[in-house]
C-alpha positions as CSV (number, residue, x, y, z in Angstrom):
1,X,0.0,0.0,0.0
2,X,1.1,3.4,-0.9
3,X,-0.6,4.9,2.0
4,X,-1.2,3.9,5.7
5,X,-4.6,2.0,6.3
6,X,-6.5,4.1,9.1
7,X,-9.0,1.9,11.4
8,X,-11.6,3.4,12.9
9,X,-14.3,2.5,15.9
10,X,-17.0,3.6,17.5
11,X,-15.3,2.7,21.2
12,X,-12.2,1.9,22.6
13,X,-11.3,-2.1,22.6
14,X,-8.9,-4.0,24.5
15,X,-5.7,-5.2,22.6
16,X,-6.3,-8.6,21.3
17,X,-2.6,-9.4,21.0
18,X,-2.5,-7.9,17.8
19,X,0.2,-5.8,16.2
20,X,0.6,-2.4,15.7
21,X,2.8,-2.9,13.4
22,X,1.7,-1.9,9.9
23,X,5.1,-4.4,7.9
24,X,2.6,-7.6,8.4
25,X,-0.7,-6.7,7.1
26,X,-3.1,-9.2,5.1
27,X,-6.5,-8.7,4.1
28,X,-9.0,-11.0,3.2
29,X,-11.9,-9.8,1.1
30,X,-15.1,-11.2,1.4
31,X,-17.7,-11.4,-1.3
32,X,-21.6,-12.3,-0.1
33,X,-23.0,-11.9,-3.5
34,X,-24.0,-9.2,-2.9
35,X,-22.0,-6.3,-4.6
36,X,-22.4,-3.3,-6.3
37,X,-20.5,-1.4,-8.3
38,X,-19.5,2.2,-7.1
39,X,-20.8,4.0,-10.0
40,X,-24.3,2.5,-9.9
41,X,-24.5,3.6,-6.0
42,X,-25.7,7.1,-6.9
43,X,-28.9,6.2,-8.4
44,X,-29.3,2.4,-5.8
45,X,-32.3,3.3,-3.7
46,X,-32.7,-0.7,-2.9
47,X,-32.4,-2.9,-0.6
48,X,-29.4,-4.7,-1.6
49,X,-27.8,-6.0,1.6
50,X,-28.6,-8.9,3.6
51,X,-31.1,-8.2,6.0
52,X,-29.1,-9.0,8.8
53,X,-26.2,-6.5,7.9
54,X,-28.6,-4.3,6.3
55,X,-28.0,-0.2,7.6
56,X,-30.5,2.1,8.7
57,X,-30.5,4.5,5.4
58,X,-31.3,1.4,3.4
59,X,-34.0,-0.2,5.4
60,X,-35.5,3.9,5.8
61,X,-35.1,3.8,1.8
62,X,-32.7,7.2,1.8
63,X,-29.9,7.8,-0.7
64,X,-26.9,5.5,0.6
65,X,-23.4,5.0,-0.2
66,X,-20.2,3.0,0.5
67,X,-19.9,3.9,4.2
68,X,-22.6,1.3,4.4
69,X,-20.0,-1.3,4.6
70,X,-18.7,0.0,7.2
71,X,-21.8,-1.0,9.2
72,X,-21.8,-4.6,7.1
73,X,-17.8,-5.2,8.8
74,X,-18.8,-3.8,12.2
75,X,-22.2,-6.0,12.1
76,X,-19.9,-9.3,11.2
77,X,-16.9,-8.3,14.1
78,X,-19.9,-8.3,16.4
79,X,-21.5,-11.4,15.4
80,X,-18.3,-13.9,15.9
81,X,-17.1,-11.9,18.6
């Protein structure tokens, strides 16, 4: 990566044993079917996340947009944790 990856939460968690160190990093990415391209997001007013990830903008049917998988990988950290 050509840039640092930032992590963010919504409240402070105990260290897991996990490095801080950024020269070890792997990322697995995850595909549940259920994708959708970035340029069709503008104009996606549907319901087009599982319903037990799915975010409060899309079940109130407003205008949603990538930050909504930021809900999807907090959702799935809470369910196997």
């Amino acid at each position: 990566l050509s840039r640092p990856v930032i992590f963010t939460q919504s409240q402070l968690l105990p260290n897991f044993g996990l490095s801080t160190s950024f020269d070890n990093i792997s990322v697995c990415l995850i595909d549940y079917s259920e994708t959708l391209p970035v340029t069709q997001l503008t104009n996606w007013h549907g319901m087009y996340q599982p319903a037990v990830v799915r975010t409060p903008e899309v079940i109130l049917g407003h205008p949603w947009s990538s930050s909504v998988d930021t809900w999807t990988i907090e959702c799935l950290v809470r369910f196997i944790s």
